[in-house]
Biopython code that builds the backbone (N, CA, C, O; Angstrom):
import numpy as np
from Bio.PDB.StructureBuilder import StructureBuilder

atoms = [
    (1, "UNK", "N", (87.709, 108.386, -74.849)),
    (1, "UNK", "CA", (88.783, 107.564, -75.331)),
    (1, "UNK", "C", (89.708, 107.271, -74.159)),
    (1, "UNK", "O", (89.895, 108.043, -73.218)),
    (2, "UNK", "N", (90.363, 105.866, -74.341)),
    (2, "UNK", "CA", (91.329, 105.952, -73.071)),
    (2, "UNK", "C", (92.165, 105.215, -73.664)),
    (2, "UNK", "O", (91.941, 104.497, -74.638)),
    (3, "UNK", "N", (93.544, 105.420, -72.883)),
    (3, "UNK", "CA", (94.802, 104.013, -73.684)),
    (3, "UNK", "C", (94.591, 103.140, -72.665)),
    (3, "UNK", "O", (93.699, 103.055, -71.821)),
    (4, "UNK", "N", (95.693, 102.425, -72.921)),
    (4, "UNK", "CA", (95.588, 101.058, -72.267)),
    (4, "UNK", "C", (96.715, 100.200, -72.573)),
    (4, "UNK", "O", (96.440, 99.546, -73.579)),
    (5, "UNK", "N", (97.986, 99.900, -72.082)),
    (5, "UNK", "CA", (98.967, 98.667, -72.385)),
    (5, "UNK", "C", (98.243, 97.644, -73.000)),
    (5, "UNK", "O", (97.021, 97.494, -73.005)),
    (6, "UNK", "N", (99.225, 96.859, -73.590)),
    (6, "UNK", "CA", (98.276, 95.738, -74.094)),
    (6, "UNK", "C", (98.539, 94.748, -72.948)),
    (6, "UNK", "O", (99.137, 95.025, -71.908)),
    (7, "UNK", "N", (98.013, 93.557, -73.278)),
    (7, "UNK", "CA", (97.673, 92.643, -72.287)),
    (7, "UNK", "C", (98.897, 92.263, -71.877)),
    (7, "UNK", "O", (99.901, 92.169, -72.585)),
    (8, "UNK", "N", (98.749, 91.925, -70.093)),
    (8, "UNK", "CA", (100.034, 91.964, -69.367)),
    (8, "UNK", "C", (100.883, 90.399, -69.876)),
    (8, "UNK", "O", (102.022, 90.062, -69.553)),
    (9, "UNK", "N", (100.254, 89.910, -70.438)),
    (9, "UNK", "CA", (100.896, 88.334, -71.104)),
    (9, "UNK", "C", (101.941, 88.584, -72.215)),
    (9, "UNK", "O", (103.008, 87.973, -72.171)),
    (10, "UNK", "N", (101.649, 89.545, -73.309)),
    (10, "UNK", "CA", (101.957, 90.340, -74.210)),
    (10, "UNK", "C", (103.177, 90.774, -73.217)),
    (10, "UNK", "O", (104.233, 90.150, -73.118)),
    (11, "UNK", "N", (102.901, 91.735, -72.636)),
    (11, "UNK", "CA", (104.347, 92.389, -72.153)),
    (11, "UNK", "C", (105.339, 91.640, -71.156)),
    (11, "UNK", "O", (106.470, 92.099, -70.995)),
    (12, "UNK", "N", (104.940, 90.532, -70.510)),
    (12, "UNK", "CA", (105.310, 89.889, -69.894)),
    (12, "UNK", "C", (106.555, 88.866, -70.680)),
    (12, "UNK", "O", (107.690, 88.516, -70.358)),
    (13, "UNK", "N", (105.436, 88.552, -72.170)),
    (13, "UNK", "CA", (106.486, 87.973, -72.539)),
    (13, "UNK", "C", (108.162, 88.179, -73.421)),
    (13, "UNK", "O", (109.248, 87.625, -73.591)),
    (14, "UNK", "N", (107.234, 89.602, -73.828)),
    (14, "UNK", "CA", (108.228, 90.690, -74.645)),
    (14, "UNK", "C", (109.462, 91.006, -73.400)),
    (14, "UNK", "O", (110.596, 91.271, -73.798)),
    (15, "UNK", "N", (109.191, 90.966, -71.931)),
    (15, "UNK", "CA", (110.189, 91.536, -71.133)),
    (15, "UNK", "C", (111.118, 90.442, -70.904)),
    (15, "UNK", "O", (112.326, 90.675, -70.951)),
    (16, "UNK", "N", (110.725, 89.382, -70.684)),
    (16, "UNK", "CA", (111.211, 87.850, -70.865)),
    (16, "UNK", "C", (112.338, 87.818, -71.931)),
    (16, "UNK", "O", (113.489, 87.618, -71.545)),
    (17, "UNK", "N", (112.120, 87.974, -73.036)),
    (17, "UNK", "CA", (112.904, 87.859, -74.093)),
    (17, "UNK", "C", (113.633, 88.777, -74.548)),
    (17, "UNK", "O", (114.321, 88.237, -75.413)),
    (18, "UNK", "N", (113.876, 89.770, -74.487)),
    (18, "UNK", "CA", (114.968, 91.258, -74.361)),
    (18, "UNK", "C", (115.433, 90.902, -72.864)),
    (18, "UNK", "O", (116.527, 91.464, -72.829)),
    (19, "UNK", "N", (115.258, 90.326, -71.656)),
    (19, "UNK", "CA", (116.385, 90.015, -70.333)),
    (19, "UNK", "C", (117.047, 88.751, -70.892)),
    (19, "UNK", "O", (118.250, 88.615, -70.668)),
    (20, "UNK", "N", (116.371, 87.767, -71.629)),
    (20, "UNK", "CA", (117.034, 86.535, -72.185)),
    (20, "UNK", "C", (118.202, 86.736, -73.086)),
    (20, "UNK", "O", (119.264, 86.117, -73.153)),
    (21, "UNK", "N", (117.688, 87.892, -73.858)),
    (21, "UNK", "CA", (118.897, 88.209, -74.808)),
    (21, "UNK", "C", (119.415, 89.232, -74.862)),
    (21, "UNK", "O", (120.164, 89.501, -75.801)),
    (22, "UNK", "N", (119.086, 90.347, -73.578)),
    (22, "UNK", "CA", (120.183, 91.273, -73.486)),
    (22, "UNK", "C", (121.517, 90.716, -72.248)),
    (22, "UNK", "O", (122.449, 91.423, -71.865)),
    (23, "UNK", "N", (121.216, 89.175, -71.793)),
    (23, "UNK", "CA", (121.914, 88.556, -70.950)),
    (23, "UNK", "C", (122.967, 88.043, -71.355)),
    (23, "UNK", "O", (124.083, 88.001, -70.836)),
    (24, "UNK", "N", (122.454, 87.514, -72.627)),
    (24, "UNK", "CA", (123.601, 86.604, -73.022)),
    (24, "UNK", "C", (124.344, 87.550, -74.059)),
    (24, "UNK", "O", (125.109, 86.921, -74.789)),
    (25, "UNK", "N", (124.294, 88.885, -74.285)),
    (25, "UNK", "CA", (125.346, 89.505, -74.892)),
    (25, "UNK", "C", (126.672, 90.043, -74.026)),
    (25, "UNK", "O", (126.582, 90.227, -72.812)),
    (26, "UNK", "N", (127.882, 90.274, -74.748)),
    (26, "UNK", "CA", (129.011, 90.423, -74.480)),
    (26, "UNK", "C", (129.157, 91.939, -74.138)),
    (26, "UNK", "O", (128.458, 92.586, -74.918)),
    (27, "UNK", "N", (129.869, 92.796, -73.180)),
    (27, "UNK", "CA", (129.441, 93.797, -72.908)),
    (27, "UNK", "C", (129.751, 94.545, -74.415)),
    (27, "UNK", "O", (129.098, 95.541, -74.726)),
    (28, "UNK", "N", (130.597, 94.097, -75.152)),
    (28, "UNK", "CA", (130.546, 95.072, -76.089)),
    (28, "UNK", "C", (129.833, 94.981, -77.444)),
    (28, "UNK", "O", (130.068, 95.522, -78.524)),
    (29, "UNK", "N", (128.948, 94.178, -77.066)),
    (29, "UNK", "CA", (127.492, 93.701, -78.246)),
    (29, "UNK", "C", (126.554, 94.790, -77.700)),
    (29, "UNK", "O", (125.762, 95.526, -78.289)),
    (30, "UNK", "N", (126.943, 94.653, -76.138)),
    (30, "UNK", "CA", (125.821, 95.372, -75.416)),
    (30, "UNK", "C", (125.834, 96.694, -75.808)),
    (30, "UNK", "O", (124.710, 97.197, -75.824)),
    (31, "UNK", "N", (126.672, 97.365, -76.104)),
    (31, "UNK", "CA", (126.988, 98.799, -76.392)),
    (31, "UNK", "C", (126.337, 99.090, -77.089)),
    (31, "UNK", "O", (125.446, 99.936, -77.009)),
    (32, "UNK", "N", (126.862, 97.990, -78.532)),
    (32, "UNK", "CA", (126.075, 98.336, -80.406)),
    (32, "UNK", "C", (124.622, 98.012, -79.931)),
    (32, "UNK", "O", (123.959, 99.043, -80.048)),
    (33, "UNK", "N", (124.001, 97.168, -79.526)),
    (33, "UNK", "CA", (123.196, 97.079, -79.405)),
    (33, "UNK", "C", (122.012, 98.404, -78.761)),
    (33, "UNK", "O", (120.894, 98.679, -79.197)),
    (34, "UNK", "N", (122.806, 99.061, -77.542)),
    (34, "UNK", "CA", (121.544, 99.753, -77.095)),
    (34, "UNK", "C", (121.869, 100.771, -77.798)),
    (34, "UNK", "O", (120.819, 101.368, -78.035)),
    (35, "UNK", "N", (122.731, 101.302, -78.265)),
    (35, "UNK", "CA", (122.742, 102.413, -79.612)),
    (35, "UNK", "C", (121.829, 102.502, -80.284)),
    (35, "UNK", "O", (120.954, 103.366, -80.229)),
    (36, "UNK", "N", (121.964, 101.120, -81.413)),
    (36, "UNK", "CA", (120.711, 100.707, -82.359)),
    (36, "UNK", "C", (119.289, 100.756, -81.631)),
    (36, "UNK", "O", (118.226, 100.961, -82.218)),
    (37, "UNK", "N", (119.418, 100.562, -80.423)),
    (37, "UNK", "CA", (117.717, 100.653, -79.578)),
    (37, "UNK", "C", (117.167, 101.779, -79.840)),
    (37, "UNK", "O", (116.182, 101.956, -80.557)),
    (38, "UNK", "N", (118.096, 102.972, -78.978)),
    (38, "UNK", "CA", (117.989, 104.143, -78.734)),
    (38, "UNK", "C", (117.608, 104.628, -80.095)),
    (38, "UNK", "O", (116.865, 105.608, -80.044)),
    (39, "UNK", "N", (117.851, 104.296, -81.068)),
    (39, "UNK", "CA", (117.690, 105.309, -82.596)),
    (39, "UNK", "C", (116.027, 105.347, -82.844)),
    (39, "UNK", "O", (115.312, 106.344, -82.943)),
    (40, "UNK", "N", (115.765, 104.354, -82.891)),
    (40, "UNK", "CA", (114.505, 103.844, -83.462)),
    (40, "UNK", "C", (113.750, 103.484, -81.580)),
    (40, "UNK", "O", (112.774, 102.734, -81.605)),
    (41, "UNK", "N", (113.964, 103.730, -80.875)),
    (41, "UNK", "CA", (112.896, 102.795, -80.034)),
    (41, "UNK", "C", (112.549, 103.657, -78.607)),
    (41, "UNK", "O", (112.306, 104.850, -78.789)),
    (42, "UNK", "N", (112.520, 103.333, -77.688)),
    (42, "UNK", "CA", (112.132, 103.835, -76.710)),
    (42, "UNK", "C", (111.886, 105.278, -76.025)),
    (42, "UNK", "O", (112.447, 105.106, -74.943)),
    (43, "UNK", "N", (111.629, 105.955, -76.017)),
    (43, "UNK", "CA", (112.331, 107.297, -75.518)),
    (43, "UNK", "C", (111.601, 107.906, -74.016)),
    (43, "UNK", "O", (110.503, 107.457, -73.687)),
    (44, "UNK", "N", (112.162, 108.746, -73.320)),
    (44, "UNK", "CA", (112.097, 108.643, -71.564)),
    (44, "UNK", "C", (110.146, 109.052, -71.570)),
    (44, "UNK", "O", (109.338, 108.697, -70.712)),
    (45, "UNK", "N", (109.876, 109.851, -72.789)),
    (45, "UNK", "CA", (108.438, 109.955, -73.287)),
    (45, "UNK", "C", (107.605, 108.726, -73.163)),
    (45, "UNK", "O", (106.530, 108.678, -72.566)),
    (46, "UNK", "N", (108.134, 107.831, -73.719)),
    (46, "UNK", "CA", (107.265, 106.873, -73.925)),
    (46, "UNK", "C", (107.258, 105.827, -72.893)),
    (46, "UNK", "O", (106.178, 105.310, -72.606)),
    (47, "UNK", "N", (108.905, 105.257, -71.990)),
    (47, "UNK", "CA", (108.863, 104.964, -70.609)),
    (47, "UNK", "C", (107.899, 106.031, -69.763)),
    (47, "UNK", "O", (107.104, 105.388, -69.078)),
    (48, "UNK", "N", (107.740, 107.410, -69.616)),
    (48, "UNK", "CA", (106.728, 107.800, -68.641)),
    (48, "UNK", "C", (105.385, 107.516, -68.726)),
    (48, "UNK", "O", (104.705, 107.202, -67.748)),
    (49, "UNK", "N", (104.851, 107.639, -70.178)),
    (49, "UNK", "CA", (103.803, 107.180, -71.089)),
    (49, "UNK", "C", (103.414, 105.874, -70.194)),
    (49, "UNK", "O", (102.334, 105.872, -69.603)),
    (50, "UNK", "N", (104.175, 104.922, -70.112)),
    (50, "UNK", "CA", (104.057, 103.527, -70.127)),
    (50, "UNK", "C", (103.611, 103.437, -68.456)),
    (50, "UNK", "O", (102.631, 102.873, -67.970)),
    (51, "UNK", "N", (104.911, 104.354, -67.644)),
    (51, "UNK", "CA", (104.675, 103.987, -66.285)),
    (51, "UNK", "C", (103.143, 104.441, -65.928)),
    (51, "UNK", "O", (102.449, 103.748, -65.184)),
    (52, "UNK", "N", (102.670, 105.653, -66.513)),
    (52, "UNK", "CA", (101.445, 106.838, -65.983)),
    (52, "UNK", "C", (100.610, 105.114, -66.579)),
    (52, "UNK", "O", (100.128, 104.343, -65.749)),
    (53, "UNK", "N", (100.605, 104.938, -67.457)),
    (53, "UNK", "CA", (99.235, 103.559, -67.988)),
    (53, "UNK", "C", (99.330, 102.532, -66.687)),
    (53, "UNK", "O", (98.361, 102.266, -65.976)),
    (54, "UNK", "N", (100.576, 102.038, -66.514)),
    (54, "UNK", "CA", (100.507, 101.013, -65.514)),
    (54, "UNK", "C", (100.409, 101.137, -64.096)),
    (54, "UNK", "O", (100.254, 100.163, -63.359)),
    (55, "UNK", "N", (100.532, 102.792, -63.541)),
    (55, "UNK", "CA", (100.090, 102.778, -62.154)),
    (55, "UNK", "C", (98.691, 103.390, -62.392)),
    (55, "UNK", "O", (98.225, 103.179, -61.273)),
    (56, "UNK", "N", (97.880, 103.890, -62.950)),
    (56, "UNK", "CA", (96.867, 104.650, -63.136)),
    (56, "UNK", "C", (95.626, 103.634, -63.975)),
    (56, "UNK", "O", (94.416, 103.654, -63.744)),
    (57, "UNK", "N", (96.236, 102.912, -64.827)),
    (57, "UNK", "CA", (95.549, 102.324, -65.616)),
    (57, "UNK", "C", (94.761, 103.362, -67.129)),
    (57, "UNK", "O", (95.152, 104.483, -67.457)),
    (58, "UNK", "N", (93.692, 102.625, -67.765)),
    (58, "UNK", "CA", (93.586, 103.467, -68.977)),
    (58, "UNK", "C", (93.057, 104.545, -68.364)),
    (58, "UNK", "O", (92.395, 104.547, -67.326)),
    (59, "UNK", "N", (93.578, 106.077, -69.489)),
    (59, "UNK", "CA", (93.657, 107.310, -68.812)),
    (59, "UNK", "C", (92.979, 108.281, -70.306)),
    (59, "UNK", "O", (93.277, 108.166, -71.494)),
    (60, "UNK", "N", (92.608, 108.632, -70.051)),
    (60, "UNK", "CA", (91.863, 109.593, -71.244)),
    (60, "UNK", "C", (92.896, 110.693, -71.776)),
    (60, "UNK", "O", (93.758, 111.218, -71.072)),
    (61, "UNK", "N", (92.701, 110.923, -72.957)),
    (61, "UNK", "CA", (94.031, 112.080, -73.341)),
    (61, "UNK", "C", (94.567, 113.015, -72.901)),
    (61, "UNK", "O", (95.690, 113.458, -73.144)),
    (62, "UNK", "N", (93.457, 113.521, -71.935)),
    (62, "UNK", "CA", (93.659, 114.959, -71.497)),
    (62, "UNK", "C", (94.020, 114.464, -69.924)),
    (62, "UNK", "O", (94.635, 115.258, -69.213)),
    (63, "UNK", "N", (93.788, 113.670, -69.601)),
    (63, "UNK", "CA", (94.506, 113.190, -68.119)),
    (63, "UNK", "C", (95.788, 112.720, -68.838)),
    (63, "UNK", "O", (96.745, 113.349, -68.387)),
    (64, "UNK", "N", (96.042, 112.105, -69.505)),
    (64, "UNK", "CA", (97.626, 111.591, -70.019)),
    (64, "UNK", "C", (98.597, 112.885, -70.557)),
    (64, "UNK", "O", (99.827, 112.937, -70.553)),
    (65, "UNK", "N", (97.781, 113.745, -70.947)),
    (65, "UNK", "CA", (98.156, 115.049, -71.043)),
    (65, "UNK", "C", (98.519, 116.195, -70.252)),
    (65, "UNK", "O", (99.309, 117.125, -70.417)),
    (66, "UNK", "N", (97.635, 115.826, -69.256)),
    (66, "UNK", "CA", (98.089, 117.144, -67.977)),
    (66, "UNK", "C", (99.278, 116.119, -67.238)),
    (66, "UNK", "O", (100.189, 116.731, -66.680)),
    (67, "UNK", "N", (99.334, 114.711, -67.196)),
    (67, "UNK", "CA", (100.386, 113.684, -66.680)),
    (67, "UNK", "C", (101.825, 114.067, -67.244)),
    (67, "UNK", "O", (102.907, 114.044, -66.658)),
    (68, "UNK", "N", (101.579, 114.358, -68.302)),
    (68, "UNK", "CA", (103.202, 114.384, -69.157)),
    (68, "UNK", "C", (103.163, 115.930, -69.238)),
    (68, "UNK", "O", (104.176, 116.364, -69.787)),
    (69, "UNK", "N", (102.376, 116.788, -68.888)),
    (69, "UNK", "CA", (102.601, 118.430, -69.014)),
    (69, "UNK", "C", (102.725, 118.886, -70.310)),
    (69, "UNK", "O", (103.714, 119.606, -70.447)),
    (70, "UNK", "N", (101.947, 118.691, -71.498)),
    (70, "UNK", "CA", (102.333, 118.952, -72.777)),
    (70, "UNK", "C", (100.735, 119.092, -73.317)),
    (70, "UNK", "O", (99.801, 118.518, -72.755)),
    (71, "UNK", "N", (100.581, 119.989, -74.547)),
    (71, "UNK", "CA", (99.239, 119.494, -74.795)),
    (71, "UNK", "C", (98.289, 118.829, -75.123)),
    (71, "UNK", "O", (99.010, 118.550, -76.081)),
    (72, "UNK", "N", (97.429, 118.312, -75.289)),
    (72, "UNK", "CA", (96.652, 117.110, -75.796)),
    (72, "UNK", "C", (97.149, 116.875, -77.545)),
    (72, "UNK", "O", (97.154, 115.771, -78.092)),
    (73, "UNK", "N", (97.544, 118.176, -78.218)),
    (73, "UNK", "CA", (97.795, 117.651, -79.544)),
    (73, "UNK", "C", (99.394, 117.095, -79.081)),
    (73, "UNK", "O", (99.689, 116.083, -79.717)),
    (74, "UNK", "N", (99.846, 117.281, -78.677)),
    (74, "UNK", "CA", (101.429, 117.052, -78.337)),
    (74, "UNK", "C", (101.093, 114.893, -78.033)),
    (74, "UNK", "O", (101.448, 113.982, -78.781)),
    (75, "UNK", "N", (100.399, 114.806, -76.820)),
    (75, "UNK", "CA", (100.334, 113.698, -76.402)),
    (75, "UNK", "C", (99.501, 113.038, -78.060)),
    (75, "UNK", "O", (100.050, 112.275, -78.855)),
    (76, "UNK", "N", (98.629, 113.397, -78.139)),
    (76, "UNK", "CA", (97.822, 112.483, -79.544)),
    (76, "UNK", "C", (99.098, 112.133, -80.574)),
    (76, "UNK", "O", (98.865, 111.118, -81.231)),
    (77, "UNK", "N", (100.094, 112.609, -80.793)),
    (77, "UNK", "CA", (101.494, 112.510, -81.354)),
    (77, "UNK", "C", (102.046, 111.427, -80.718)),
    (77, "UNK", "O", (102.294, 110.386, -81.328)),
    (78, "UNK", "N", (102.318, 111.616, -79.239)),
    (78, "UNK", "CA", (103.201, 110.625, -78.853)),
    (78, "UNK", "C", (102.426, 109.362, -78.946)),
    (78, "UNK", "O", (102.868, 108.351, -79.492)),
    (79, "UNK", "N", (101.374, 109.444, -78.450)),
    (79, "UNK", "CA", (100.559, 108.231, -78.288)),
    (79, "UNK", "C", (100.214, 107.277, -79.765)),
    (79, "UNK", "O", (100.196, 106.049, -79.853)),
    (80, "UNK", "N", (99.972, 108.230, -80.779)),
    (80, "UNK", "CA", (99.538, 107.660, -82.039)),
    (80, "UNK", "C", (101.279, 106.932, -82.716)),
    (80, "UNK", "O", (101.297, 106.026, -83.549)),
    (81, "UNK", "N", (102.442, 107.508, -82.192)),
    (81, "UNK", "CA", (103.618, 106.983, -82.556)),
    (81, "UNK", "C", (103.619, 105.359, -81.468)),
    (81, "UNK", "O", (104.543, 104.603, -81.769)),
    (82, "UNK", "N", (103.209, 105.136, -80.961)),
    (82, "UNK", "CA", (103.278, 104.470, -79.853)),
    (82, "UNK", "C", (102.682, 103.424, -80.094)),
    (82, "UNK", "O", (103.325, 102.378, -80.182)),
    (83, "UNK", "N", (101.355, 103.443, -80.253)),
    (83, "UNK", "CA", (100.272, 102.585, -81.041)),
    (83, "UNK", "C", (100.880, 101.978, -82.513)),
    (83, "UNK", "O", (100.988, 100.817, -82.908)),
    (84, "UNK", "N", (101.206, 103.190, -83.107)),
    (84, "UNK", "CA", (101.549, 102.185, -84.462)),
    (84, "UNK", "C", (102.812, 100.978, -84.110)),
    (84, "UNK", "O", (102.893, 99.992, -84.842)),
    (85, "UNK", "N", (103.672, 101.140, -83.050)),
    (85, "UNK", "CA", (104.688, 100.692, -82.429)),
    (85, "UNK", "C", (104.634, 99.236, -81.348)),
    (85, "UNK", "O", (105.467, 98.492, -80.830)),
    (86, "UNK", "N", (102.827, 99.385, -81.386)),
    (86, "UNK", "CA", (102.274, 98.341, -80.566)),
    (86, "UNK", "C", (102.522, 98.547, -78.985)),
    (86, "UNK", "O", (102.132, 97.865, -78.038)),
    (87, "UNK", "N", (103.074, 99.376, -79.011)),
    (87, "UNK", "CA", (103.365, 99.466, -77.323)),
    (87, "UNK", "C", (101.807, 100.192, -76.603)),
    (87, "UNK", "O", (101.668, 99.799, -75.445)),
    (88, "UNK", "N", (100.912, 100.935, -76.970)),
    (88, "UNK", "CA", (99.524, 100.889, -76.549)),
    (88, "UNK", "C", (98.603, 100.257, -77.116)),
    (88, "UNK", "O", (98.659, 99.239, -77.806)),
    (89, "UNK", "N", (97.579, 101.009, -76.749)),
    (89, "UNK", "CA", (96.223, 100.885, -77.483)),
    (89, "UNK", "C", (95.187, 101.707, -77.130)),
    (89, "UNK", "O", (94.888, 101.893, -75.951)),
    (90, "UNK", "N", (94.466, 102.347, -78.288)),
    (90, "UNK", "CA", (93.484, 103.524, -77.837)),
    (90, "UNK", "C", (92.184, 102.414, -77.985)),
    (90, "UNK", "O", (91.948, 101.363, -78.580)),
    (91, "UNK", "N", (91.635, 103.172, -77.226)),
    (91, "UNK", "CA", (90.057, 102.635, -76.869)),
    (91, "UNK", "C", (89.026, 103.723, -77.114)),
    (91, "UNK", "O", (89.370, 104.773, -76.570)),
    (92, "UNK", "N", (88.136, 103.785, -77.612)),
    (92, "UNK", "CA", (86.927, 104.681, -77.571)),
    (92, "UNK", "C", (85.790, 104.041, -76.544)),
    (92, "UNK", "O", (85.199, 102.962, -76.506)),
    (93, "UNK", "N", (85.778, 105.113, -75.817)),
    (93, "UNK", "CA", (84.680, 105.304, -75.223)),
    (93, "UNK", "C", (83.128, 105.841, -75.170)),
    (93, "UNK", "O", (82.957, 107.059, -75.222)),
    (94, "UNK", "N", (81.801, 104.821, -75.051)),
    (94, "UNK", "CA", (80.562, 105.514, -75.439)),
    (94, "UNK", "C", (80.922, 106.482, -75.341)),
    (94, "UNK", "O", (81.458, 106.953, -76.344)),
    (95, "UNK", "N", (80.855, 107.225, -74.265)),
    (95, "UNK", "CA", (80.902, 108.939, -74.218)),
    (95, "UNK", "C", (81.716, 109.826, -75.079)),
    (95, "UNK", "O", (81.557, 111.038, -75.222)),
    (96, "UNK", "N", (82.499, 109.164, -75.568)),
    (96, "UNK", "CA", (83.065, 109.999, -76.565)),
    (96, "UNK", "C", (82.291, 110.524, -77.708)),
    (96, "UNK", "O", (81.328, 109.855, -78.083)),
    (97, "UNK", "N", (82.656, 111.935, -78.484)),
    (97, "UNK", "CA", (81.448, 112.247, -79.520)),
    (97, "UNK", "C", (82.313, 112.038, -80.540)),
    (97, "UNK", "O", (83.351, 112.667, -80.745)),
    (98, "UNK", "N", (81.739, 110.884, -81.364)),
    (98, "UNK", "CA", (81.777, 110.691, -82.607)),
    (98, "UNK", "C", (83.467, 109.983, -82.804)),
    (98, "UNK", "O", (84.217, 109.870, -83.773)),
    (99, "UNK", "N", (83.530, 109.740, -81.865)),
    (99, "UNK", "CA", (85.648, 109.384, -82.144)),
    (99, "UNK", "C", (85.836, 107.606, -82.298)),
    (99, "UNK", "O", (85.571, 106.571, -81.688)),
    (100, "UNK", "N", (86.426, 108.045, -83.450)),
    (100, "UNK", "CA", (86.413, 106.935, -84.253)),
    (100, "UNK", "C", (87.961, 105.796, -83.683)),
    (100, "UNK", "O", (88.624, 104.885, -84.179)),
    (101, "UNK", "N", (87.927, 106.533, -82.450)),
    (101, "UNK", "CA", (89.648, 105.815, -82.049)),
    (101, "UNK", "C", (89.138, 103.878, -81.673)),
    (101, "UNK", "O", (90.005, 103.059, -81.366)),
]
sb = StructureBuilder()
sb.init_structure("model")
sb.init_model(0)
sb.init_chain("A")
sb.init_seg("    ")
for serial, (resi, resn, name, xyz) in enumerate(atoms, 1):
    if name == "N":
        sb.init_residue(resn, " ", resi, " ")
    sb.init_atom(name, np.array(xyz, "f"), 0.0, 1.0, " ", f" {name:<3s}", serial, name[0])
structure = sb.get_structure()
């Protein structure tokens, strides 16, 4: 199995449009705003998550796992929160036995 960002067009354009409109807010929109982010969204987990995919490329669990220092059930958590979130994507690999990812 390996993750994988989704396609760099996809994120390219998602980054486009959060600088478009975290630009044109007022600094004190800006405040409420990254509050409300922070509750529900990002966390320094899932920025490292993101950086280890984009300098390394897709990485198998247990390499994304010894990456973030936690255990493979720990990462299958972060990662499966992540995915439903659209921010990855798991891939199965032939070699994998029997994994239905």
């Amino acid at each position: 199995m390996t993750l994988n960002v989704p396609p760099s067009e996809h994120r390219s354009a998602v980054t486009s449009e959060l600088l478009d409109e975290i630009t044109a807010w007022k600094p004190h929109e800006r405040i409420g705003a990254f509050r409300a982010w922070l509750r529900g969204s990002l966390s320094l987990v899932h920025l490292h998550v993101l950086t280890i995919l984009e300098s390394e490329g897709p990485v198998s669990m247990k390499r994304l796992a010894e990456a973030l220092d936690v255990s493979v059930a720990s990462a299958t958590g972060i990662v499966d929160r992540m995915a439903e979130r659209g921010l990855v994507e798991r891939r199965s690999l032939d070699t994998d036995r029997g994994s239905s990812w």
